[in-house]
C-alpha positions as CSV (number, residue, x, y, z in Angstrom):
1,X,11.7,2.9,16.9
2,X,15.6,3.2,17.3
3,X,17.4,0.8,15.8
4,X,21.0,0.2,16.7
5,X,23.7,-1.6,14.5
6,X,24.5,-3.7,17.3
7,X,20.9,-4.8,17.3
8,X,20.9,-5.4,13.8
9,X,24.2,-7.4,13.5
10,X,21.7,-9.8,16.2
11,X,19.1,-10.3,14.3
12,X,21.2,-11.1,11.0
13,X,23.3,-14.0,13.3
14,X,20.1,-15.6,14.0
15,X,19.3,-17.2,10.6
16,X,20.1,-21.0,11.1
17,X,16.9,-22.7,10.1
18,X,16.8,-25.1,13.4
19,X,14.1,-24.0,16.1
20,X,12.5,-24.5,19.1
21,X,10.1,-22.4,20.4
22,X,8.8,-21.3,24.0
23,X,4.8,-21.1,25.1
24,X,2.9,-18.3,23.7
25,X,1.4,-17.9,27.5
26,X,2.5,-16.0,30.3
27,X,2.2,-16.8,33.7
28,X,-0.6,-14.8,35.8
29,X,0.9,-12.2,38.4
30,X,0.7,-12.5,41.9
31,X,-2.4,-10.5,43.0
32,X,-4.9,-10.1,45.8
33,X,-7.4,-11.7,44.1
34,X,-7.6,-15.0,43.2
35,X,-6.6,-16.0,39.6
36,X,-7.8,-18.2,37.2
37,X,-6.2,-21.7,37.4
38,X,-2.8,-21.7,35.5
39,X,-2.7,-23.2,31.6
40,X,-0.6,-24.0,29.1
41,X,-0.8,-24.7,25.2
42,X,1.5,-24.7,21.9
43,X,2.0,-22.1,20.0
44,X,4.3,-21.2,17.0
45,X,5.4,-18.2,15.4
46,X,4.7,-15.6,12.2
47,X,7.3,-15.3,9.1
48,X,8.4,-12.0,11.4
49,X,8.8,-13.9,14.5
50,X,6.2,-13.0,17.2
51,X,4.3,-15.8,18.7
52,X,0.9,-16.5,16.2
53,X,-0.9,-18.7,13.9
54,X,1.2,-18.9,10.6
55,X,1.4,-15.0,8.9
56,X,-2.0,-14.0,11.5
57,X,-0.3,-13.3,14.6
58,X,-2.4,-13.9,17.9
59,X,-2.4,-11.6,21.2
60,X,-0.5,-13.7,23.1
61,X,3.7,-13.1,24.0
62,X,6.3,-15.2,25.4
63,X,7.0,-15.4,29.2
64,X,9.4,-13.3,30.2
65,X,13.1,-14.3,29.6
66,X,11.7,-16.7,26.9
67,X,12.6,-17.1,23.7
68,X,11.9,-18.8,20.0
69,X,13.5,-19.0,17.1
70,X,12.8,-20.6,13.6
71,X,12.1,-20.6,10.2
72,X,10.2,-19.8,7.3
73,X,10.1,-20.5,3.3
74,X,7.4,-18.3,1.9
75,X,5.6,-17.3,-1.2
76,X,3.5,-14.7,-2.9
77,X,2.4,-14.2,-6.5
78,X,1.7,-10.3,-7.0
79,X,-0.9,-8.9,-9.9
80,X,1.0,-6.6,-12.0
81,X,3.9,-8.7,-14.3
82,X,2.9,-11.9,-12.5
83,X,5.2,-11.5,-9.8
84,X,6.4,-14.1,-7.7
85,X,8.4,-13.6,-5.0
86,X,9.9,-16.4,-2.7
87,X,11.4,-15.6,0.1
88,X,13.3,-17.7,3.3
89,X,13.6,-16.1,6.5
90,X,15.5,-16.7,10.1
91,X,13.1,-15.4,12.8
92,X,13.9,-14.5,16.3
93,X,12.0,-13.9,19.6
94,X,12.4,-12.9,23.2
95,X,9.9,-12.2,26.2
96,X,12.0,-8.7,27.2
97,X,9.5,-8.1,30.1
98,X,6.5,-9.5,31.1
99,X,3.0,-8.9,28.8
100,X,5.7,-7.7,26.2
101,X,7.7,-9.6,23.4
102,X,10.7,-8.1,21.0
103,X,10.6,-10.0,17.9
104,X,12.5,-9.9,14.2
105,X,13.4,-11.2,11.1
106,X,16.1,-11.8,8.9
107,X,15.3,-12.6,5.1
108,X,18.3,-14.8,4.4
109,X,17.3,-15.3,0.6
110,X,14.5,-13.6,-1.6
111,X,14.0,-14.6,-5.4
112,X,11.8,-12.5,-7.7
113,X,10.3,-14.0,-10.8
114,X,8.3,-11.2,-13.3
115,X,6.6,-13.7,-15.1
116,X,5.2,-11.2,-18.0
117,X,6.2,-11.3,-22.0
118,X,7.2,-8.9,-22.3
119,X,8.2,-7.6,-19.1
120,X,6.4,-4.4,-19.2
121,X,3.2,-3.2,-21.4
122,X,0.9,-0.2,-21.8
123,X,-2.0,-2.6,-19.9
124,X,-1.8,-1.2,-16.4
125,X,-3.6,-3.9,-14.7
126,X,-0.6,-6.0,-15.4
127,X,2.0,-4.6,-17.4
128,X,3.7,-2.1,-14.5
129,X,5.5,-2.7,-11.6
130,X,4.4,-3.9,-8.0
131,X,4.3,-1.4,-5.5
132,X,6.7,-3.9,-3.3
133,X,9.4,-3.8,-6.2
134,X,9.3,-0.7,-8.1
135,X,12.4,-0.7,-9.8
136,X,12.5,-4.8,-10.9
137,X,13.0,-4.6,-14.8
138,X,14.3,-8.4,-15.2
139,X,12.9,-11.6,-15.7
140,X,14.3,-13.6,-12.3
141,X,16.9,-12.0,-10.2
142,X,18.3,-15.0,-8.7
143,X,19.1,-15.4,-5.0
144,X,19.6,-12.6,-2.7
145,X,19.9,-11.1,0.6
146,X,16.1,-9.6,1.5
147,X,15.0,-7.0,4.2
148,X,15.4,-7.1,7.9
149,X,12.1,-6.7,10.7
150,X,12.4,-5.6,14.2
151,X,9.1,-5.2,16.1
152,X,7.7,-5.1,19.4
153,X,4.0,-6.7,20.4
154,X,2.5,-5.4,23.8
155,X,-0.2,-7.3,25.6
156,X,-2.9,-4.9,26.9
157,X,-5.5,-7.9,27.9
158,X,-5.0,-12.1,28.5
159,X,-6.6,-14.3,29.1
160,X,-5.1,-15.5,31.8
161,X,-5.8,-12.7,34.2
162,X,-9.6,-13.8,33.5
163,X,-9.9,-11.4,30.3
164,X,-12.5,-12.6,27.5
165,X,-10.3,-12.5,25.3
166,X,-6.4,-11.2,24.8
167,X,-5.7,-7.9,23.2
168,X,-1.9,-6.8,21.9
169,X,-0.6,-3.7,20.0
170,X,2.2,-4.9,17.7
171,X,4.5,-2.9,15.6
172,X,7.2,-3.5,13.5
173,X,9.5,-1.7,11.2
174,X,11.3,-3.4,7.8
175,X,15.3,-1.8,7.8
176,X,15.9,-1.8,3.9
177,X,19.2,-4.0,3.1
178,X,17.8,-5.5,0.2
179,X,19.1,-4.0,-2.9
180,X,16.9,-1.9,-4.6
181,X,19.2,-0.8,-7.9
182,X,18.7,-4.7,-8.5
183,X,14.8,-4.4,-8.0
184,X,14.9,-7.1,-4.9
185,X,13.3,-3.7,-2.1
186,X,12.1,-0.3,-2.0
187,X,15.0,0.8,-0.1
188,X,12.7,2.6,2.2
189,X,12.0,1.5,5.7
190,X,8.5,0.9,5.8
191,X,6.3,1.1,9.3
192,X,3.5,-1.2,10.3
193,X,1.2,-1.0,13.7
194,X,-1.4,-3.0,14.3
195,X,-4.1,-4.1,16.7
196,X,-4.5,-7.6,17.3
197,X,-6.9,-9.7,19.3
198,X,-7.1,-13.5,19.8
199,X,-9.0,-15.7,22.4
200,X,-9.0,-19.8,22.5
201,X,-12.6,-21.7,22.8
202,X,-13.1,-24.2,25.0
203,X,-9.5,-25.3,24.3
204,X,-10.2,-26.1,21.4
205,X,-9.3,-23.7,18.8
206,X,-7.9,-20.6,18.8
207,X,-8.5,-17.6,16.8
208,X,-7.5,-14.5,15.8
209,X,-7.9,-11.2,14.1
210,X,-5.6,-8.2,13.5
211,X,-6.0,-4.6,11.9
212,X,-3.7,-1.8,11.3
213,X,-1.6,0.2,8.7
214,X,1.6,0.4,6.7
215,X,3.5,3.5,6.4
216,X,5.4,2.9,3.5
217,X,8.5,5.6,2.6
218,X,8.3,7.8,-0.9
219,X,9.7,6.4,-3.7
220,X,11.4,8.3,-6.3
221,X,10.6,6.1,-9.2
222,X,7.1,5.2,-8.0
223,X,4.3,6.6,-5.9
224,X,3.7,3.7,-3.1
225,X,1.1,4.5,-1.3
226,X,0.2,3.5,2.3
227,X,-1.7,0.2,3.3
228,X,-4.4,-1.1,5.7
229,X,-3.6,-4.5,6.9
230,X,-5.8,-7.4,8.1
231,X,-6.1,-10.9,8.7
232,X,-8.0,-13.4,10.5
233,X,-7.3,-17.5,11.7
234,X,-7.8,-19.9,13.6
235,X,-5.7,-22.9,14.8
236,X,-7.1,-26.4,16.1
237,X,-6.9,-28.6,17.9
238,X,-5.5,-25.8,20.1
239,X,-3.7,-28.2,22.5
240,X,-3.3,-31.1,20.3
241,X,0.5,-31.9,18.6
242,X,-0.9,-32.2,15.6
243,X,-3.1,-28.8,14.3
244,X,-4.5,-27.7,11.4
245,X,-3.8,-23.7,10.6
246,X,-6.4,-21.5,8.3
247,X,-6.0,-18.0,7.7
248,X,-6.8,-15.1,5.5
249,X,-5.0,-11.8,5.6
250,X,-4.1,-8.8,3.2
251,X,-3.6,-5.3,2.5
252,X,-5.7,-2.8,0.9
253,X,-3.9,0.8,-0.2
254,X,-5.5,3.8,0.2
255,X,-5.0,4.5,-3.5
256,X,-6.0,2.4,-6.5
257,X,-3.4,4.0,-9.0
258,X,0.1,5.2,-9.0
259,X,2.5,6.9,-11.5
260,X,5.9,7.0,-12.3
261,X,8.2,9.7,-12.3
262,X,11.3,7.9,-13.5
263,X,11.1,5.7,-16.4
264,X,12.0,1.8,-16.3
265,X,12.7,0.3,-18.9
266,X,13.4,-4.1,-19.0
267,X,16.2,-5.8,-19.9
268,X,14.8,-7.4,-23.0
269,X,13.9,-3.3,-24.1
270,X,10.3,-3.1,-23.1
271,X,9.1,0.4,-21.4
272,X,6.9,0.4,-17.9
273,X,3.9,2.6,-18.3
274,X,4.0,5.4,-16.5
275,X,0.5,5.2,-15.1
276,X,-0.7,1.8,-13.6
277,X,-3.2,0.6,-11.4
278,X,-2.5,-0.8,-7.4
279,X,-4.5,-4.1,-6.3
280,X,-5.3,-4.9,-3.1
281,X,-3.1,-7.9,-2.1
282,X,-5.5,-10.7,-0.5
283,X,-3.4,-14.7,0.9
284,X,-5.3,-17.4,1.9
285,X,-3.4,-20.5,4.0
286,X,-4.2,-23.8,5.1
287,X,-1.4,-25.3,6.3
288,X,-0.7,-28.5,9.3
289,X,1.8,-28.1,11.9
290,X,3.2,-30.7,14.1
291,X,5.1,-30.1,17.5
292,X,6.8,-32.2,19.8
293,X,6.3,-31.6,23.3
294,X,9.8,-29.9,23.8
295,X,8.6,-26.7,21.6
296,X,10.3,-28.3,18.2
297,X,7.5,-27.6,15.4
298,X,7.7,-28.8,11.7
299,X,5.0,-27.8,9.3
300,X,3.8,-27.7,5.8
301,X,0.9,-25.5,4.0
302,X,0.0,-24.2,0.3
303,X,-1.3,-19.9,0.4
304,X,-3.8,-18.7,-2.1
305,X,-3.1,-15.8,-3.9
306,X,-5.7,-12.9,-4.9
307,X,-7.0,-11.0,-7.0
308,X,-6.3,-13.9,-9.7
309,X,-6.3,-13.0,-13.7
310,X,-6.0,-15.1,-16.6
311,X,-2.3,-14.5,-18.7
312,X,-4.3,-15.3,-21.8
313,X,-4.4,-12.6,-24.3
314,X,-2.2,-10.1,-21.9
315,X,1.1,-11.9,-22.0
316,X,3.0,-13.1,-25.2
317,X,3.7,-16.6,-22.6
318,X,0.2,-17.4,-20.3
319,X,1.6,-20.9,-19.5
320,X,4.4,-19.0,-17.7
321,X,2.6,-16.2,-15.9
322,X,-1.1,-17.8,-14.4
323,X,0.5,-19.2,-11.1
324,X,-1.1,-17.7,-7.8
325,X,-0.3,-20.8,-5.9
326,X,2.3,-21.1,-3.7
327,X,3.7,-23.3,-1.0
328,X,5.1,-22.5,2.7
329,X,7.4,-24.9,5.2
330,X,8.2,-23.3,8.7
331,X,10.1,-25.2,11.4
């Protein structure tokens, strides 16, 4: 996908956190044969900005000439150095053509935490880096600029056109602007493309599933290897104002250790091993989302982070590095 700096200079304007947000449905194409009777129902949007659950997106894509835009205050805790990472992000959506939505984020501020004393040790369950952040050698980093994503999500299926169910390919790329000397990206651009497929029950709930990879760019400090993402939700009552969002999702790499070429050493003097292990990364949300009938949506929920390990008798301060909860606000 071709990117242009016009394009780009877009998607970084969008990032006032006030949204509305169109329907998720499209409306059924004129055709010979009778359709089914014309619906309608709520939907919201992911932290990258197509139409979807909460971070599961669903099949479905704005009408054409539609758009959404919003935003998100997310959070993640990551295995090795118990890092957090808390990010806030202006998202952006438009129905480009029919059956076909062009969507992006803009992560206005991200804040990393390495919550390890010391930073780095020789245990490499914990003491090395995260694949994410392979050069972050500082306690907190403060409040910076993040990553931009542009993506596209293509409706092969709906529901609407009498389908069981509604079928989408989505794809998205991350353009690296977040500053990788200071540890907050990669500096890569990194590649995802996924299937996703979502159908609502008896208008009652809706639910979703999704499956694909990330094709993540070579590191020179790190190897980061490539990912398979997944995720399932649901979200009901599917046509109520008020509904209740559950999800799990993740990624699992394709290899379970890595190993450093370049050495990094922390601030405070301590030395990343140069062989470490990579977890599979595994968020459960529950979160409640309210919105008004003119598409304005406010909504709180707390994300479960896994795999989980106790600080005790790895880090020098366990009271500071055992949190692997986090909370998320979208509007």
């Amino acid at each position: 996908m071709r990117i242009s700096l016009r394009a780009t200079g877009l998607y970084a304007a969008i990032c006032l956190l006030v949204s509305t947000v169109g329907s998720a449905q499209n409306a059924p194409a004129p055709s010979a044969t009778p359709e089914p009777e014309a619906t309608t129902r709520p939907s919201t949007i992911t932290t990258v900005g197509d139409t979807g659950l909460w971070f599961v997106p669903t099949a479905d894509v704005l009408p054409r000439h539609k758009w959404s835009v919003g935003g998100f205050r997310s959070g993640f805790t990551f295995k090795q150095g118990f890092t957090s990472v808390n990010e806030l992000n202006g998202t952006v959506a438009f129905g480009a053509f029919q059956y076909m939505e062009v969507f992006g984020a803009v992560t206005v501020v991200r804040s990393l935490n390495r919550n390890l004393r010391p930073l780095f040790t020789a245990d490499q369950s914990v003491g090395g880096s995260d694949v994410n952040f392979p050069q972050l050698n500082m306690g907190w980093t403060g409040n910076n600029f993040g990553d931009i994503y542009v993506g596209l999500k293509s409706q092969v299926l709906t529901e609407e056109r009498g389908r069981p169910f509604s079928l989408a390919i989505r794809e998205f790329v991350k353009i690296p602007t977040a500053d990788s000397d200071t540890g907050i990206g990669t500096g890569k651009v990194d590649t995802s493309v996924q299937g996703v497929i979502s159908k609502e029950v008896n208008k009652v709930v809706v639910v979703s599933g999704y499956g694909g990879v990330r094709i993540r760019a070579k590191s020179a400090a790190l190897e980061i290897p490539n990912t398979a993402s997944w995720g399932f939700g649901a979200g009901f009552p599917s046509r109520s104002r008020l509904r209740v969002t559950t999800e799990v999702n993740g990624e699992i790499p394709f290899s379970s250790t890595s190993t450093r070429s370049i050495p990094l050493t922390g601030d405070e003097g301590s030395r990343a091993p140069l062989s470490q292990n990579v977890w599979s990364f595994t968020a459960a949300t529950a979160g409640l989302t309210y919105q008004w009938a003119n598409g304005l949506f406010v909504g709180g929920g707390v994300g479960f982070d896994f795999p989980r390990m106790s600080a005790n008798g790895v880090s020098l301060d366990p009271g500071l590095a055992s949190n692997f909860v986090n909370y998320e606000i979208r509007f």
